[in-house]
N, C-alpha and C positions, 0 to 999 in steps of 0.2 A: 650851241649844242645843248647846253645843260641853263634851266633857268633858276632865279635865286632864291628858291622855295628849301626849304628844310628837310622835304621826305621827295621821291621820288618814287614813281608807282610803277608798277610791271605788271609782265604777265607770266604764268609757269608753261614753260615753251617743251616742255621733257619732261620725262620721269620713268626712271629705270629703278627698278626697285625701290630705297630706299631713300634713292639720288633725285633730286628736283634740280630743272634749269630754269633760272630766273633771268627773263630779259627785261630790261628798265627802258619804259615808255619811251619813242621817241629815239632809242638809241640800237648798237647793235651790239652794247654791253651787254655781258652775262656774267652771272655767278651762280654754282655749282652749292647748294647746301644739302646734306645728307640726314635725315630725319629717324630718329629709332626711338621706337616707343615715348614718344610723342617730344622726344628732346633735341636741339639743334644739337649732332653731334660730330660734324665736319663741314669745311667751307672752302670752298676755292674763287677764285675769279677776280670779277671787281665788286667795288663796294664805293660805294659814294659817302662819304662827309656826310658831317649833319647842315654844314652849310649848304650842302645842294648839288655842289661844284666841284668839291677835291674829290680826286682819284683816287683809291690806292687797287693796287692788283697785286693780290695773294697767287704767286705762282706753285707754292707747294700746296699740297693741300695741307688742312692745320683742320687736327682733330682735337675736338672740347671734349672737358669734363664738367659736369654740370654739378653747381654749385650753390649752396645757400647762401643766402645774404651774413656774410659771418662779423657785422655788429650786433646781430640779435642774438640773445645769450639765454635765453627761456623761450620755452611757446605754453601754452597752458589757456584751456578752454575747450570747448566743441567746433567742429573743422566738417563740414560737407561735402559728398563728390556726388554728383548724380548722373547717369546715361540713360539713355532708352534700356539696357539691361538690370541695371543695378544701382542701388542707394547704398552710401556707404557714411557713415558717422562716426570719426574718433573725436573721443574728448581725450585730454591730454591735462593730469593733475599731480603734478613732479611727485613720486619719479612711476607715477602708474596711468596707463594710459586701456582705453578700452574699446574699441573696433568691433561695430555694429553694421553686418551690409544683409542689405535682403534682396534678392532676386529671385523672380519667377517664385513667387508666394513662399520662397522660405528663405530664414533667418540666420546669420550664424554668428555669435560671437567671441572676439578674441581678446583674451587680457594681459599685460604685462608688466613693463618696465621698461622707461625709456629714459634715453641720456640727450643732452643737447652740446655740440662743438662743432663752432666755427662755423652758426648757419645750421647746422645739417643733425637730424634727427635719426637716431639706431633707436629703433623700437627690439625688442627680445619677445616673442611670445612665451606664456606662462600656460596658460589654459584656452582650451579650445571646446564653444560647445557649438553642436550643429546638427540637426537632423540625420537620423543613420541614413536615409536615403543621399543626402549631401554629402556627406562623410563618406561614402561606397563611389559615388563621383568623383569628389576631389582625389581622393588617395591618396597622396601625401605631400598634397601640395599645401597644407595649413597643419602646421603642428606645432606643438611648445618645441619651444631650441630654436625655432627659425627667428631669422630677425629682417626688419624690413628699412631701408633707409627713405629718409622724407629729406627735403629741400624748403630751406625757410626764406621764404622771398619776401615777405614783408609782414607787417604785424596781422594781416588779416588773410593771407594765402601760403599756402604750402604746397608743394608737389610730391607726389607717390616719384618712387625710382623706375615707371612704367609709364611717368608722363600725366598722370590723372591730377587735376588742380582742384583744390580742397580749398575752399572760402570759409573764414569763422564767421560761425553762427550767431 
């Protein structure tokens, strides 16, 4: 039934909202993983081993919280995300960090203060500058007070708390 490889491939047989079913090649297993803003954030079904062959079958579902790698105790440097909409650029230079994105030919930047526990990054915005036409858009979705959390996965990626993966520069 199962052969003695390490990963085991599928296909996504459903998708209901937010919910993907995963069928694993060759078989008539399935597991149920739940996707929000771009983070595994619930799982059911089966799951196979890394050896290829064991079993296990998650019959409740078991909801994640997504977490930073929490032996890294600093991040500091410049961090990347780029999409077809948007370039975004934090540097991060204990305990002040600065968040540069431009989309659709205009700029905005955000500056602050940020702390590092257990993995995982709270930034605080201080100051906000941004084109009044961007500013008349956003509304009050970028302002000082607000604070953003990041995810430290390893010394050269970090994730936004919306799923966006930030490579240093």
């Amino acid at each position: 039934m199962f052969d003695d490889t390490k990963t085991k491939g599928g296909t996504v047989t459903a998708v209901v909202g937010k919910e993907f079913t995963l069928t694993f090649s060759g078989t008539e297993q399935k597991v149920k993983v739940t996707i929000d803003d771009g983070f595994l954030t619930a799982i059911q079904g089966l799951i196979i081993g890394t050896d290829g062959n064991t079993l296990k079958e998650i019959t409740e579902k078991k909801t994640l919280t997504p977490a930073g790698n929490p032996s890294i105790t600093n991040v500091s440097g410049t961090y990347g995300y780029a999409d077809k909409w948007q370039t975004v650029k934090m540097t991060f230079n204990k305990p002040n960090f600065t968040m540069t994105g431009t989309g659709f030919g205009m700029t905005i930047t955000a500056k602050g203060t940020y702390t590092v526990s257990e993995g995982i990054i709270t930034a605080t915005i201080k100051t906000v500058q941004a084109p009044p036409e961007l500013s008349d858009l956003m509304g009050d979705k970028l302002k000082p007070g607000d604070t953003g959390t990041f995810y430290i996965l390893s010394a050269t990626q970090i994730c936004s708390d919306e799923g966006e993966l930030y490579t240093k520069q």
